[in-house]
C-alpha positions as CSV (number, residue, x, y, z in Angstrom):
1,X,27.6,-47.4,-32.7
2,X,25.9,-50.4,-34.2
3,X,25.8,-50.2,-37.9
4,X,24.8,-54.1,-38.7
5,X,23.2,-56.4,-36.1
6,X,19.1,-56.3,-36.6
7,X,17.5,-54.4,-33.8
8,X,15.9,-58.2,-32.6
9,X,17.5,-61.4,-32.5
10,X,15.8,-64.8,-31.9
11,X,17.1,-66.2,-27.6
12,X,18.1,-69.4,-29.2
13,X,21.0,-67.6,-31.1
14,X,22.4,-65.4,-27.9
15,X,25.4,-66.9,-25.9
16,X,23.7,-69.0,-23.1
17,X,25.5,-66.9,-20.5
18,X,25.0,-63.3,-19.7
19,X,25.8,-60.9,-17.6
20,X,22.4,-59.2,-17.3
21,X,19.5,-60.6,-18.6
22,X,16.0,-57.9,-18.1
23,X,12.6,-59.1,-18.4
24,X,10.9,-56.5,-19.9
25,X,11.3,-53.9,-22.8
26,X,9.6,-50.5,-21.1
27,X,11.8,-47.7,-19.8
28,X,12.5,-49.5,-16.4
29,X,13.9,-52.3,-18.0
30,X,15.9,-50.4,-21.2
31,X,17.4,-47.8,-18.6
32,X,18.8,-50.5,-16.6
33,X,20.0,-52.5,-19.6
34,X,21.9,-49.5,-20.7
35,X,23.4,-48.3,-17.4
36,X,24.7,-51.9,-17.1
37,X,26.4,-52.1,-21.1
38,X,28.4,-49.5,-20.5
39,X,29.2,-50.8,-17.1
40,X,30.3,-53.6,-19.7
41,X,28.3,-56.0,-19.1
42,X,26.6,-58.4,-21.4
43,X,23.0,-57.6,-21.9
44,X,19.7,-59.0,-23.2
45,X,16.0,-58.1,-23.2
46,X,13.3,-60.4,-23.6
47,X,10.2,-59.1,-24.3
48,X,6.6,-61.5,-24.0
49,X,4.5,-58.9,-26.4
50,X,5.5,-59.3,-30.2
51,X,5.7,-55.4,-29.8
52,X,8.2,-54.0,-27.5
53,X,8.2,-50.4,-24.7
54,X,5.2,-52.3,-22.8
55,X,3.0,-49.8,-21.2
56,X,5.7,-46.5,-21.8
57,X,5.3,-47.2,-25.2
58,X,1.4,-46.6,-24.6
59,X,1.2,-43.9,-22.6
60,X,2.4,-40.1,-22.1
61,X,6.6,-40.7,-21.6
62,X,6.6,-37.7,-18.7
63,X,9.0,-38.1,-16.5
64,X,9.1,-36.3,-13.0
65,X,12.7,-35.8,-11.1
66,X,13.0,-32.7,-8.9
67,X,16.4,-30.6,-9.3
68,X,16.7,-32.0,-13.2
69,X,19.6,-30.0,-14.9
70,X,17.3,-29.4,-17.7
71,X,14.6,-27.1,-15.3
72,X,16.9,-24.0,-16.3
73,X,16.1,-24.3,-20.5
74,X,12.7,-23.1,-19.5
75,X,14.1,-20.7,-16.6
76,X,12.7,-23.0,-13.8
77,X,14.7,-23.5,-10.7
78,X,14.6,-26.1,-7.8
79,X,16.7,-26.9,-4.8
80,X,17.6,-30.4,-3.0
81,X,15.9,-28.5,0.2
82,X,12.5,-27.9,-1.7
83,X,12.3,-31.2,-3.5
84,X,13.2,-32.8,-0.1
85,X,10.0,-30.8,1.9
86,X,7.6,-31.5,-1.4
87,X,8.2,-34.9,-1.6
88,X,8.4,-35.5,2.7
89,X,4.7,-33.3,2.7
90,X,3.0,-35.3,-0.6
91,X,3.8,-38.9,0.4
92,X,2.5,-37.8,4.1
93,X,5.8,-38.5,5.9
94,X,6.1,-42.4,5.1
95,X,9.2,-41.7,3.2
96,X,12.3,-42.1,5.3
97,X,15.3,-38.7,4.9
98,X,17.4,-41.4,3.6
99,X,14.7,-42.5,0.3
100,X,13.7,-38.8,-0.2
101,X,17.8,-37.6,-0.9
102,X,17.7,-41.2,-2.6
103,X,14.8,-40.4,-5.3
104,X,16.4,-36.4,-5.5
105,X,20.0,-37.6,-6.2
106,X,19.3,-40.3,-8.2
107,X,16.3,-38.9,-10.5
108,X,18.3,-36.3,-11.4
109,X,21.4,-38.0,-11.9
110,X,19.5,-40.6,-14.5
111,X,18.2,-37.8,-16.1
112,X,22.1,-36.6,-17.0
113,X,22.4,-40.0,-17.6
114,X,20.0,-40.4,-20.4
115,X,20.8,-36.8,-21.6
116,X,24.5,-37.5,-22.2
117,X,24.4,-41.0,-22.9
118,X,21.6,-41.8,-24.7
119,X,18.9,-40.8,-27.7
120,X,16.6,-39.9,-25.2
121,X,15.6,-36.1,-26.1
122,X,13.8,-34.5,-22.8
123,X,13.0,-31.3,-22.4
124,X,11.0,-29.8,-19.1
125,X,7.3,-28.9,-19.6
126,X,5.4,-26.0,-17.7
127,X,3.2,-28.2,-15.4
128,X,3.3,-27.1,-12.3
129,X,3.4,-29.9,-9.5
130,X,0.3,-31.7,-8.3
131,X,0.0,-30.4,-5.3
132,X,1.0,-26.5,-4.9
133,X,0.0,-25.7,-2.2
134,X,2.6,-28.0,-0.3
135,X,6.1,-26.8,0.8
136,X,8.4,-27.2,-1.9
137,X,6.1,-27.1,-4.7
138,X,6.9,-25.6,-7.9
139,X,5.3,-24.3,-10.9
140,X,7.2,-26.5,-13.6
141,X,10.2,-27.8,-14.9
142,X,10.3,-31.5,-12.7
143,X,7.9,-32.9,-15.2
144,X,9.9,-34.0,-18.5
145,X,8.2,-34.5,-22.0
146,X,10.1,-36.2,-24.6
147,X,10.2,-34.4,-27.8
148,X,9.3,-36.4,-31.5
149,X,10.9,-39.0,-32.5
150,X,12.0,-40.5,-35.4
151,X,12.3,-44.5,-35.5
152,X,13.7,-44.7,-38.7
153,X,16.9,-44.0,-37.5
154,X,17.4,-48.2,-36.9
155,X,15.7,-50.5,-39.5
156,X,12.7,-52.6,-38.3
157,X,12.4,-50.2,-34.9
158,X,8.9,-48.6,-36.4
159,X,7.2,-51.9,-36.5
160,X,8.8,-53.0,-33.3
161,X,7.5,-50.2,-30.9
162,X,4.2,-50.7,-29.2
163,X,1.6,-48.4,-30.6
164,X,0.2,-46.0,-28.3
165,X,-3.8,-46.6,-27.1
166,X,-4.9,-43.5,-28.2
167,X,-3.1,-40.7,-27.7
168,X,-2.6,-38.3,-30.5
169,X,1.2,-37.4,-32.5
170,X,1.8,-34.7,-30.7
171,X,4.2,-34.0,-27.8
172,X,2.8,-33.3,-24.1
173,X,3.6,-30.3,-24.6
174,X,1.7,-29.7,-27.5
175,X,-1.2,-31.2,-25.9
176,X,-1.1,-29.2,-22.5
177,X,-1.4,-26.0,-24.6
178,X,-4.4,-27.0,-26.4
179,X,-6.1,-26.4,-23.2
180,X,-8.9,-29.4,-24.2
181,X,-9.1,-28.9,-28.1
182,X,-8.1,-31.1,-30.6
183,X,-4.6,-31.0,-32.7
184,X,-4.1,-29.8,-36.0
185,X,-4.9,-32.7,-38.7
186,X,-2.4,-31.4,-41.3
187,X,0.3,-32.1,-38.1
188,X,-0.9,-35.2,-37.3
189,X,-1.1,-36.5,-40.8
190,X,2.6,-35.3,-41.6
191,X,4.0,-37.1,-38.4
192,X,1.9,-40.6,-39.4
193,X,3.4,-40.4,-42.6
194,X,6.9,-40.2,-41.7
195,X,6.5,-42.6,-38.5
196,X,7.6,-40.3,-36.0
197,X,6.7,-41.0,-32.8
198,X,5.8,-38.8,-29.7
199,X,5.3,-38.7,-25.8
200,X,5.8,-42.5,-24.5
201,X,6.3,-44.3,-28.1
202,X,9.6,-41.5,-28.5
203,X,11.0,-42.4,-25.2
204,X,10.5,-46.1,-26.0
205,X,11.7,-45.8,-29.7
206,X,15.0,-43.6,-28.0
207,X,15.5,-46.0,-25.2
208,X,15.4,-49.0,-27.8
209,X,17.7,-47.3,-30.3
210,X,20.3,-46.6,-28.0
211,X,20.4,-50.7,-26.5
212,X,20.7,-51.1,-30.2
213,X,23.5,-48.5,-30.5
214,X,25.2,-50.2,-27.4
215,X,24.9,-53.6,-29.1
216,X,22.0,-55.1,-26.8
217,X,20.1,-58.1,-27.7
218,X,16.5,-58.0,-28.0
219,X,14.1,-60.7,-28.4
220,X,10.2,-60.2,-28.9
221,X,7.7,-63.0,-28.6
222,X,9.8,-64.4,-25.6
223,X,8.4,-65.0,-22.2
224,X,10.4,-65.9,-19.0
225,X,8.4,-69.3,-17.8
226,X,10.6,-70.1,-15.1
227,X,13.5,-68.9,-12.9
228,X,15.9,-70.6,-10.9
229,X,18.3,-69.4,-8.4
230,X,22.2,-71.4,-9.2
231,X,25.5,-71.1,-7.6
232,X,26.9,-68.6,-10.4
233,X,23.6,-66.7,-10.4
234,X,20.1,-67.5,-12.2
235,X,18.6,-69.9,-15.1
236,X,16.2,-68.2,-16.9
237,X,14.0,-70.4,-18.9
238,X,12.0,-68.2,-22.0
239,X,9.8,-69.8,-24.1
240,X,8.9,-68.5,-27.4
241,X,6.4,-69.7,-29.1
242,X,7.4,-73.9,-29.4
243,X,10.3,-73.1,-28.1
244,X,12.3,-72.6,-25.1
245,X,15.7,-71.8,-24.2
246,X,17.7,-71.8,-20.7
247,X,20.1,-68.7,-20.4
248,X,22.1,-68.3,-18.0
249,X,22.8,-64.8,-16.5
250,X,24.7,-63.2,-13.5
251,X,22.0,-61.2,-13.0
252,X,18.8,-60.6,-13.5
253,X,16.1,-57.6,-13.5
254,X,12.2,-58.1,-13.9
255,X,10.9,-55.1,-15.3
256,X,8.0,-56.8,-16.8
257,X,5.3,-54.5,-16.0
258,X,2.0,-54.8,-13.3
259,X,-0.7,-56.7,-12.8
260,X,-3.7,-55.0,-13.9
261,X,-4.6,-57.2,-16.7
262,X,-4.8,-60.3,-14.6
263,X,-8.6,-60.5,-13.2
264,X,-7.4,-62.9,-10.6
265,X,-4.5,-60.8,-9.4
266,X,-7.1,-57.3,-9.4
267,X,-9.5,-59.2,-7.5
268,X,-7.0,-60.5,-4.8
269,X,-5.1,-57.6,-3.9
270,X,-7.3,-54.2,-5.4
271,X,-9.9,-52.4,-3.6
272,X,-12.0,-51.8,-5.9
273,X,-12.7,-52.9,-10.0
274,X,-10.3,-50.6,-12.3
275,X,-10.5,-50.4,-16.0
276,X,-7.0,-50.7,-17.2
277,X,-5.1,-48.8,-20.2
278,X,-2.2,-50.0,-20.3
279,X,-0.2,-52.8,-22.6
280,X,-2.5,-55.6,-22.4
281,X,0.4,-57.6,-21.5
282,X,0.7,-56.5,-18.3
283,X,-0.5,-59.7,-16.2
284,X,1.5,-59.7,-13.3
285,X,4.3,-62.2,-14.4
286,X,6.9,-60.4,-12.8
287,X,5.2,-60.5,-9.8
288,X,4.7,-64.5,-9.7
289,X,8.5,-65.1,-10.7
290,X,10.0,-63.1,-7.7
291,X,7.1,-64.3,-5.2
292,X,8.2,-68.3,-6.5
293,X,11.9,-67.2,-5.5
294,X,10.8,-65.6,-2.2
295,X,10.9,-62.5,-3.0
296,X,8.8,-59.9,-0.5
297,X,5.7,-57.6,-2.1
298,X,4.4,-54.5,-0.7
299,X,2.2,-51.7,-1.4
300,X,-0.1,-54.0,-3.5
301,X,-2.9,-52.2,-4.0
302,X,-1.9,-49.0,-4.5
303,X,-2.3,-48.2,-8.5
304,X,-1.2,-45.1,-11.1
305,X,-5.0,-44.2,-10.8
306,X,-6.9,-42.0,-13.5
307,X,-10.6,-41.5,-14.6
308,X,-11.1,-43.5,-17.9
309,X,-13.9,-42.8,-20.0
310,X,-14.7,-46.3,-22.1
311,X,-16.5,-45.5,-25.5
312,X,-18.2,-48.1,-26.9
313,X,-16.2,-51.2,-28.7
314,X,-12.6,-48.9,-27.7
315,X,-10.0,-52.3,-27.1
316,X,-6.5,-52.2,-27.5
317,X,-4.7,-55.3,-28.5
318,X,-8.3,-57.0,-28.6
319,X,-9.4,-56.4,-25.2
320,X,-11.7,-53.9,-23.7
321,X,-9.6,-50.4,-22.7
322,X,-10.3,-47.0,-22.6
323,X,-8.8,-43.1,-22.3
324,X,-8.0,-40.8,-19.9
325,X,-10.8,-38.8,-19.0
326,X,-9.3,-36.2,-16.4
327,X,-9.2,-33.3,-19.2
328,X,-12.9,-33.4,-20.3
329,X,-13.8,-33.2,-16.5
330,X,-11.5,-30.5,-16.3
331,X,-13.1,-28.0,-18.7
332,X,-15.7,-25.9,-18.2
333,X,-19.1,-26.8,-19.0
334,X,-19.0,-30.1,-16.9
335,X,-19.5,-31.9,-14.1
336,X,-19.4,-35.7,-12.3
337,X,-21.8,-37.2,-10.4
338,X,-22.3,-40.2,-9.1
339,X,-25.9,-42.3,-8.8
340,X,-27.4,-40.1,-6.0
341,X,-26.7,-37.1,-8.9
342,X,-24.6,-35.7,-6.5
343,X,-21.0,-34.1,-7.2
344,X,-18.0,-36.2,-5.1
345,X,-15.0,-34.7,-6.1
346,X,-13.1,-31.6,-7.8
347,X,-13.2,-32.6,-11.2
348,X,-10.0,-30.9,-12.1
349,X,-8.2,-32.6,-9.0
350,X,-4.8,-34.7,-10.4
351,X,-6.2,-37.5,-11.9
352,X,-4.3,-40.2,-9.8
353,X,-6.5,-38.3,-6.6
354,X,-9.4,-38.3,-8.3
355,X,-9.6,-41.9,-9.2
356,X,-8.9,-43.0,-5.6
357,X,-12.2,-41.1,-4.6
358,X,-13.7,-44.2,-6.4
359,X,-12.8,-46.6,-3.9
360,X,-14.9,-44.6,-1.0
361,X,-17.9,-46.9,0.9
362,X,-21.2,-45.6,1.2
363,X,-21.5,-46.1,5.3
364,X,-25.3,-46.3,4.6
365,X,-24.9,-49.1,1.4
366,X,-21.5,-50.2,2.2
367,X,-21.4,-50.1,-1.3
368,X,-18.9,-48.0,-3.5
369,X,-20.3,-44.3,-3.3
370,X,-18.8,-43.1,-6.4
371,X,-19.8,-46.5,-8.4
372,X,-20.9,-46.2,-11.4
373,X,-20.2,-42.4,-12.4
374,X,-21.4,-40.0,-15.1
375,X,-19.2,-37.1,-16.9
376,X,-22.5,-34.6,-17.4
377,X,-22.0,-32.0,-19.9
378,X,-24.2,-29.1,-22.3
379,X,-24.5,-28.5,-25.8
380,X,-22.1,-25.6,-25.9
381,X,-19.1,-28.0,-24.0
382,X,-19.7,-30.6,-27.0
383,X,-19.1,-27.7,-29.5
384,X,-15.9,-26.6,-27.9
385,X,-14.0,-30.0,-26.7
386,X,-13.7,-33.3,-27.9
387,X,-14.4,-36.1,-25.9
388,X,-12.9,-39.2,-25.6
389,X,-11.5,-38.5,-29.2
390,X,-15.0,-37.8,-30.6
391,X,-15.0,-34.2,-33.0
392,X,-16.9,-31.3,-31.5
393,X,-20.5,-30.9,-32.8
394,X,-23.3,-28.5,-32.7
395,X,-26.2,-31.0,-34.0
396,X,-27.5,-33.6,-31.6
397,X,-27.4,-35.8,-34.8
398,X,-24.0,-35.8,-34.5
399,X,-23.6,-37.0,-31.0
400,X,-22.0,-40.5,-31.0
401,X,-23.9,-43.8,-30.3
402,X,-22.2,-44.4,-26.8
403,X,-22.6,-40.6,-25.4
404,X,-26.4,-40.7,-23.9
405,X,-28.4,-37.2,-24.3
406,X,-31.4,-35.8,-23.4
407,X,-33.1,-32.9,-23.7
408,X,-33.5,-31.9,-20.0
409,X,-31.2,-32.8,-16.8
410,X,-33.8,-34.5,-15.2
411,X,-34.8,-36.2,-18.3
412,X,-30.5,-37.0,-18.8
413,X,-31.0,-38.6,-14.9
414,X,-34.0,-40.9,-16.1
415,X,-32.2,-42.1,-18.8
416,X,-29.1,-42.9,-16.7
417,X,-30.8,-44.3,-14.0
418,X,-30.0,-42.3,-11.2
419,X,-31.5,-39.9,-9.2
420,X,-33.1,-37.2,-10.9
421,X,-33.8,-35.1,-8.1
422,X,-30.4,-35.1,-6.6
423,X,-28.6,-34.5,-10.6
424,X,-31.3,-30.9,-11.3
425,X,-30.0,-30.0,-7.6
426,X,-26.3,-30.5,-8.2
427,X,-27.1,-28.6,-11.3
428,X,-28.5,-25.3,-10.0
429,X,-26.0,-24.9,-7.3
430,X,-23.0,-25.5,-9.2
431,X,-24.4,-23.2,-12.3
432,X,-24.8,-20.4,-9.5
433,X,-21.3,-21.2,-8.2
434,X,-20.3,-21.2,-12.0
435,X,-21.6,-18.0,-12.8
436,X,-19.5,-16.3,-9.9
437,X,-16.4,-18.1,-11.1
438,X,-16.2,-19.8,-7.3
439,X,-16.7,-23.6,-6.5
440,X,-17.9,-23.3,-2.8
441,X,-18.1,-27.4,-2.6
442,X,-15.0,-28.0,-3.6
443,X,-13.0,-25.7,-5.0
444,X,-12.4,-26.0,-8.4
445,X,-10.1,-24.1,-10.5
446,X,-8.9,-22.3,-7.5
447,X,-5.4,-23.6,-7.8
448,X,-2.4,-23.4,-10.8
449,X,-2.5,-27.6,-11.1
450,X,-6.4,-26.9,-11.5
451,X,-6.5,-24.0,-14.2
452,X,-3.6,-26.1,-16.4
453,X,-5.5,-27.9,-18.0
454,X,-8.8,-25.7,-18.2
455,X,-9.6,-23.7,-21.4
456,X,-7.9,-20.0,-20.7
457,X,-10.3,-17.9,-22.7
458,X,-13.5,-18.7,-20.2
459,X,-13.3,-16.3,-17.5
460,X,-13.1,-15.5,-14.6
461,X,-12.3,-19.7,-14.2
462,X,-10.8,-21.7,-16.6
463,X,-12.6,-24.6,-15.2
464,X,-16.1,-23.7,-14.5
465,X,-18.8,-22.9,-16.5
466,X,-22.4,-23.1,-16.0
467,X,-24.3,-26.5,-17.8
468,X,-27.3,-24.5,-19.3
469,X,-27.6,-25.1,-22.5
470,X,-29.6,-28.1,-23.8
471,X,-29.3,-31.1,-24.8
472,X,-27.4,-32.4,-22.3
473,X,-24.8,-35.6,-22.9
474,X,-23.2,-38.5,-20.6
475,X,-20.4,-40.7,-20.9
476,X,-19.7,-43.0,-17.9
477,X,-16.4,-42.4,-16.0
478,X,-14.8,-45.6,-14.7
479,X,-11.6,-45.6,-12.3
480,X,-8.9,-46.9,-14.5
481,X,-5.4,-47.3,-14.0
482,X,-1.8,-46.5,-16.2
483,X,-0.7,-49.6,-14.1
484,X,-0.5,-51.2,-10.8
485,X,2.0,-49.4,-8.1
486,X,2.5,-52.2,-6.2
487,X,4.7,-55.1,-6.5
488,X,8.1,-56.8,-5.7
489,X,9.7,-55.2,-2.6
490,X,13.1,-53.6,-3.4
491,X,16.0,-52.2,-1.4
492,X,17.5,-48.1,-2.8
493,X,19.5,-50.1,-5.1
494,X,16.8,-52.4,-6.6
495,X,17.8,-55.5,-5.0
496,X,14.9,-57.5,-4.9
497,X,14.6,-58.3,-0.7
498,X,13.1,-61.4,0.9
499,X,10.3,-61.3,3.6
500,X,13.2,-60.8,6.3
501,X,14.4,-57.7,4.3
502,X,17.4,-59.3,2.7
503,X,18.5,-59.0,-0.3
504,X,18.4,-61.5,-2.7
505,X,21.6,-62.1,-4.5
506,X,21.5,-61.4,-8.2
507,X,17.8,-59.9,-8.6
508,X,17.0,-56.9,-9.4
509,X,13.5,-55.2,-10.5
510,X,12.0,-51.8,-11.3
511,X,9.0,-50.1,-13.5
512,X,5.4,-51.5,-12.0
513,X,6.4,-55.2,-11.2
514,X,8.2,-53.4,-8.2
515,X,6.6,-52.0,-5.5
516,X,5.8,-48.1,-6.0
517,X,8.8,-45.6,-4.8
518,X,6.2,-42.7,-3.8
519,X,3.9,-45.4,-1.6
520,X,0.6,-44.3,-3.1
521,X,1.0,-40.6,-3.8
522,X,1.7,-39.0,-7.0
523,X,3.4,-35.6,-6.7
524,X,3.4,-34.5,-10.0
525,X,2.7,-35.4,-13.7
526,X,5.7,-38.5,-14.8
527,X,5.6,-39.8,-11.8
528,X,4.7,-43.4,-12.4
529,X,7.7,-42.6,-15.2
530,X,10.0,-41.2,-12.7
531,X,10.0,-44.4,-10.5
532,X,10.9,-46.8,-13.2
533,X,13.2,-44.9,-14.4
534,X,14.9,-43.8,-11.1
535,X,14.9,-47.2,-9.3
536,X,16.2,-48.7,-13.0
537,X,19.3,-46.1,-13.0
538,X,19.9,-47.1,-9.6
539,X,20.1,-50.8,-10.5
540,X,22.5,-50.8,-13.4
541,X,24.6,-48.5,-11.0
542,X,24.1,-51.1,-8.6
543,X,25.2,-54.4,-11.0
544,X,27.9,-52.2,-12.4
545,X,29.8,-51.8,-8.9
546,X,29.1,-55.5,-8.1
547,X,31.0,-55.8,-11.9
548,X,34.0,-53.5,-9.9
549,X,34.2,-55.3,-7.0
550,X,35.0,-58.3,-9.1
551,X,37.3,-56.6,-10.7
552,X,39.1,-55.6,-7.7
553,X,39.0,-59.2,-6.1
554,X,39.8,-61.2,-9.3
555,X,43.1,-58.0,-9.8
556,X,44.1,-58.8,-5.9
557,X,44.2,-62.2,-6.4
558,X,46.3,-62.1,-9.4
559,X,48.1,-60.1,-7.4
560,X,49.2,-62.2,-4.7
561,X,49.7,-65.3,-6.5
């Protein structure tokens, strides 16, 4: 275990060759990094944010991996043969035999990995998958949620992990059995005094200690500007801040992150505008460096889709973000609309659904349909659930600045700007559906992956209640994304392939700079998690054996002379 080193070093100071050198400090990048050190392999991990985890560090840490060996701590069980008809029946058959057994086998095997190996603490949560009514579908234990997290345990890793966006200290866990209220102060207090970490920031902060227990250099601040295919591998050049440095490595894996941060990249390859909350520094820089070394892309404008609600002046790292919005539409007591005042969707659908029904075309418009949308909700929601991280309040005085109210639906409609008509009619019918505890448009609440997250104690449906008590509130609901899906086209064992599907000797990536293992669906809560880290164990598995085979030629050689 490393007892001295600092957890970051400065490039200029590493040995200018490596075996591995990773671009990128999320969990796509760290997994691989540790895979390959105790392959023994030289490592280091350049990071372009002066914080480091990227967009894990910001977000929720789940993980999903079908037939994990931790399912049976919470008495869940799961076969190869079920995850195998799941996963064939939620990505709609586009997944060949051979990648379904591929994501099965080597899921679970990186969660062992990590397990054994590593800090990394999962334990499985009871969310049932995202779509149940599929063969193959279970009702929990694929979804992992880290548990807290203390950073203290290496010197300077506190202050070196990304903070999250906005997501409270408390576990997943935690959270999903709050059923839509807020967390216990004292708790959250206690936890920001000591520095522990939860959800994404703990796996980050466990990933990072353990490259720091394995001896891995870290640098911050350092961006890879350049890189250059040689006859012993790649040039890397990294520039940080004045300065740059030329390392030479064996190998290399981008792991930088997507693209949604970059306006120019969103508007080339998207379908529609997304509001992203995700690291900031997510602006497709993977992406460029593997296209400028011929490297093939695919699935481009798929994305890790949720509804975001954007209160007024919420940035993160100085730029305009926002927060998941999927649980306020969830709960009882509200509804979405779009501009004809019309519902489009069932608001307690997975949130990676839902915010594809954003990109539909009006055929009458050929405008967006769903463009711009409003979360509509009454007085006795806003005394029950917070939203968007705003305290419950009885007293319209209370109501913050960016939340429009009014004291009437149609008068909430007027002062939206849609139509008023269309929002009192949407109104009455799904109050009358309310009242008998049935959505007869779309269903809502009449599944388990619906009623998770809905509030247990309103009956007979955890997600429907009628909106009849005045005033009435708004918040716009934008379609945001956790990251961009698409990317850098990989082989199973992260070998980055050209546009004549061969690989390219040496390069590796994983995590959202690569293109998406699940090809735009999203089977259950972790999944965007669950690819990094998959295709990530896969390549230090992969770098390692190339490491054997060497071994084995260079030992034969000896041999014979």
């Amino acid at each position: 275990m490393n007892t001295q080193a600092p957890l970051l070093s400065s490039v200029s100071t590493w040995p200018k060759r490596l075996d591995l050198l990773v671009i990128g400090s999320g969990c796509a990048g760290l997994t691989s990094a540790l895979v390959a050190a105790d392959g023994g392999a030289s490592v280091g991990i350049i990071e372009k944010a002066s914080h480091l985890g990227g967009t894990t560090a910001a977000g929720g840490g789940v993980m999903w991996a079908p037939t994990n060996h931790l399912m049976g701590r919470r008495n869940y069980t799961d076969t190869t043969s079920a995850a195998a008809d799941y996963i064939r029946a939620v990505t709609k058959g586009k997944l060949s035999a051979e990648e379904i057994h591929w994501y099965i086998e080597n899921s679970s095997a990186a969660v062992r990995y990590l397990d054994e190996n590593t800090r990394v603490d999962y334990a499985p949560l009871a969310r049932p998958d995202y779509h149940g009514a599929l063969p193959g579908a279970t009702e929990g234990g694929r979804g992992l949620d880290h548990k807290p997290f203390d950073p203290s345990v290496v010197p300077g890793l506190l202050e070196a992990v990304r903070q999250p966006t906005y997501l409270p200290l408390i576990s997943m866990d935690e959270r999903d059995q709050l059923h839509g209220g807020a967390p216990d102060p004292a708790l959250l207090e206690e936890r920001a005094q000591a520095g522990v970490r939860t959800m994404g920031g703990a796996l980050a902060s466990a990933l990072l200690a353990s490259a720091w227990d394995k001896g891995i250099s870290i640098a911050n601040n350092s961006q890879a500007t350049a890189l250059n295919k040689t006859e012993n591998g790649w040039e890397v050049e990294i520039t940080s801040g004045d300065e740059t440095t030329v390392i030479a490595a064996s190998n290399v894996v981008i792991a930088s992150g997507g693209f949604e941060w970059s306006k120019q990249l969103r508007n080339t390859l998207l379908k529609f505008p997304i509001t992203p909350i995700s690291a900031p520094s997510n602006t497709g820089d993977g992406l460029k460096l593997g296209m400028g070394v011929g490297a093939a892309i695919a699935e481009t404008s798929d994305i890790w889709g949720v509804p975001v609600i954007t209160a007024q002046g919420a940035t993160y790292d100085g730029q305009p973000s926002g927060r998941m919005g999927n649980v306020e539409a969830t709960l009882p007591g509200s509804i979405v609309v779009n501009n004809k005042g019309e519902r489009f969707v069932n608001e307690a659908l997975n949130y990676h659904d839902f915010a594809r029904v954003f990109g539909n075309i009006d055929p009458d418009t050929a405008e967006f349909a769903n463009l711009p949308a409003y979360l509509i909700m009454d007085a006795d929601f806003v005394s029950k659930y917070p939203v968007a991280g705003h305290p419950v309040f009885d007293n319209e005085k209370d109501a913050p600045e960016w939340m429009v109210r009014a004291g009437g639906i149609d008068k909430l409609a007027n002062e939206l700007g849609i139509d008023a008509e269309g929002l009192v009619a949407t109104v009455k019918k799904f109050n009358a559906d309310a009242a008998n505890g049935e959505d007869t448009v779309f269903g809502r609440g009449s599944s388990d992956e619906d009623r998770h997250l809905g509030d247990p104690k309103n009956t007979p449906n955890p997600c429907l209640a009628p909106l009849d008590s005045g005033p009435f509130y708004a918040v716009e609901l934008h379609p945001g994304v956790l990251g961009t899906a698409g990317g850098i086209e990989t082989n199973l064992h992260g070998q980055v392939v050209d546009w004549d599907g061969q690989a390219i000797d040496g390069l590796y990536a994983a995590g959202n700079c690569s293109a998406t293992v699940f090809k735009d669906a999203y089977p259950g809560g972790g999944a965007t998690i669950g690819s990094a880290i998959t295709r990530a164990y896969a390549v230090g598995q992969a770098i390692n054996s190339t490491f054997e085979q060497k071994k084995i030629d260079y030992d034969e050689q000896v041999f014979v002379g």
